[in-house]
N, C-alpha and C positions, 0 to 999 in steps of 0.2 A: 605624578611625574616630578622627577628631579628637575630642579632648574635652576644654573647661576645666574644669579644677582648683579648685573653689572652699575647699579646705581651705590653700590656700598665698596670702601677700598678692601674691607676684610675679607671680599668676595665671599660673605654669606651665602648659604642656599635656603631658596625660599620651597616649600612646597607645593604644588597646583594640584586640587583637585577637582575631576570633571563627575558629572554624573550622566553623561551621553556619552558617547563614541563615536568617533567620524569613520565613513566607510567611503573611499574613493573620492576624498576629501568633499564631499557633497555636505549637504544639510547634515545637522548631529541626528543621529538616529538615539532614540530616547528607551528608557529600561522597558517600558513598554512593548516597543515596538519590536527589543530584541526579545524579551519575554512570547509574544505571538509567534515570531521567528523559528525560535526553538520549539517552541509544541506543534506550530504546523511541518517542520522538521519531523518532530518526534513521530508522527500521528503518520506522516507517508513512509518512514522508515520503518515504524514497527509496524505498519499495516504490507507493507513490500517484502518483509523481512520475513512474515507470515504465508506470505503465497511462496516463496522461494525457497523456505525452508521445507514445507508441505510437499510441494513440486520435485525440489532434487534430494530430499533426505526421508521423512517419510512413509511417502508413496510405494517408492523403490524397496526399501528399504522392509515395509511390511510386507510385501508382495518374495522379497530376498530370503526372509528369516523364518517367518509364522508356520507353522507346522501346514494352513491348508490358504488356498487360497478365498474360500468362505470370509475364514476369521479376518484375513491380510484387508477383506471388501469392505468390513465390518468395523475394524479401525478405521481403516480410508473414509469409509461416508460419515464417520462421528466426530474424524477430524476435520473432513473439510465442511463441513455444517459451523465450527467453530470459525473458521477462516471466511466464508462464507458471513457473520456476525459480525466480524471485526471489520471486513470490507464495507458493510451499508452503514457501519454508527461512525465508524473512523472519516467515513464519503461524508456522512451528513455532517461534521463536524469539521470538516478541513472548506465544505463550501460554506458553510455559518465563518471562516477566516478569509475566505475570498473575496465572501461578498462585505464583510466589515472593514477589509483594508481595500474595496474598490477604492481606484483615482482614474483620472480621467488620461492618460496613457495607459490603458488597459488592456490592447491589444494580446499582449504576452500574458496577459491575466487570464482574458478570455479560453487562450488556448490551454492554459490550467485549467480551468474550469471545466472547459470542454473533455480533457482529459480526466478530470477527477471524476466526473458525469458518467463517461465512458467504464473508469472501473467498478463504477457501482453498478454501473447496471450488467457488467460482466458476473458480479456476485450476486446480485437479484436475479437474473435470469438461472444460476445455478442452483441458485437456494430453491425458487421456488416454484420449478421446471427440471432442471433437469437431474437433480438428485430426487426431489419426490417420484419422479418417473423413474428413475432405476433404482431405487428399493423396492417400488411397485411391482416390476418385471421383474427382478431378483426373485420376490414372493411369487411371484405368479409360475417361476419357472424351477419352484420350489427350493430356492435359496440354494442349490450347488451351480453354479453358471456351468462349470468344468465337464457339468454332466448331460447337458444338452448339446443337440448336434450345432456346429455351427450355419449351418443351411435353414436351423429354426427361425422363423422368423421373429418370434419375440426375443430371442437370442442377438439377432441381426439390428433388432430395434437398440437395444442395449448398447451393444459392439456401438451404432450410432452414436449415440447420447455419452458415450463414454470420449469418444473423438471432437464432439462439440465442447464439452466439457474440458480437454485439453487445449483444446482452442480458445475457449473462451478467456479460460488462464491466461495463455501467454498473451493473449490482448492484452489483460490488466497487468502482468508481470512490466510488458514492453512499456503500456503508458505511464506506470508506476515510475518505470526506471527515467524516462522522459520529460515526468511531471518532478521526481526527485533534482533534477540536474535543471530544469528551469528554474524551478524554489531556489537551490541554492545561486543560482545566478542571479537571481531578482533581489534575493536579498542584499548583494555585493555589489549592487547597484544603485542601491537606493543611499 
């Protein structure tokens, strides 16, 4: 930062340099701290970014274009198995940053944490529940869904699990976006 000199007549400028940065003129928050910042950032952005892009482009998207609805299922459970990966490593790593910058106002931490908990266990319940149970019932129902009645009941189990499965989504989509906009507030406060 630029800064004039008022102890010299020739009004010199002297240079300052810092290596922290004040945030809401609090404590200096240190490269450290803004380094954690940005990967716990990174790590809920690009894990949010993954469910919602899955969700509103994707999905839709194979199901719009693919010649059968088979193939459209078949993208679907290959890609959400990958989303599904990135939610439980991205979870275990954003609380390995929760629990390493606890402080003892932690209340709003908590409710991260509670949150981050939350969307993991929305991709562990999908991973390994209810996508192994509807490839299963897929197979079982000899992989055309289009071609059983829907009053079938393994059919009807499907249709289910296929509704919990959107559900489960938009939990973690909603806590994602929740837990996104506390992080960035927590940080702007410290």
């Amino acid at each position: 930062m630029l800064k004039r000199d008022s102890g010299f007549s020739d009004m010199s400028t002297t240079i300052e340099s810092k290596s922290t940065t004040q945030v809401n003129h609090s404590e200096p928050v240190g490269v450290s701290q803004q380094i954690v910042a940005y990967v716990e950032l990174l790590l809920i952005g690009v894990w949010l970014g993954s469910m919602m892009f899955f969700s509103f482009a994707v999905a839709p998207s194979a199901f719009a274009v693919l010649p059968t609805r088979e193939l459209a299922g078949t993208i679907v459970t290959s890609t959400i198995g990958k989303v599904e990966v990135i939610g439980m490593v991205f979870g275990a790593l954003l609380i390995l940053i929760q629990l390493a910058t606890w402080t003892r106002e932690s209340s709003a931490r908590l409710i991260r944490l509670v949150l981050v908990m939350l969307m993991i266990a929305s991709a562990a319940l999908s991973r390994f529940w209810i996508s192994p149970t509807m490839t299963s019932l897929r197979a079982a129902m000899g992989g055309n869904i289009d071609d059983v009645a829907a009053s079938n009941p393994l059919r009807m189990q499907f249709n289910d699990l296929h509704q919990y499965s959107v559900g489960l989504m938009s939990v973690a989509i909603v806590s994602g976006l929740v837990l996104f906009f506390l992080t960035v507030r927590s940080w702007q406060t410290r």
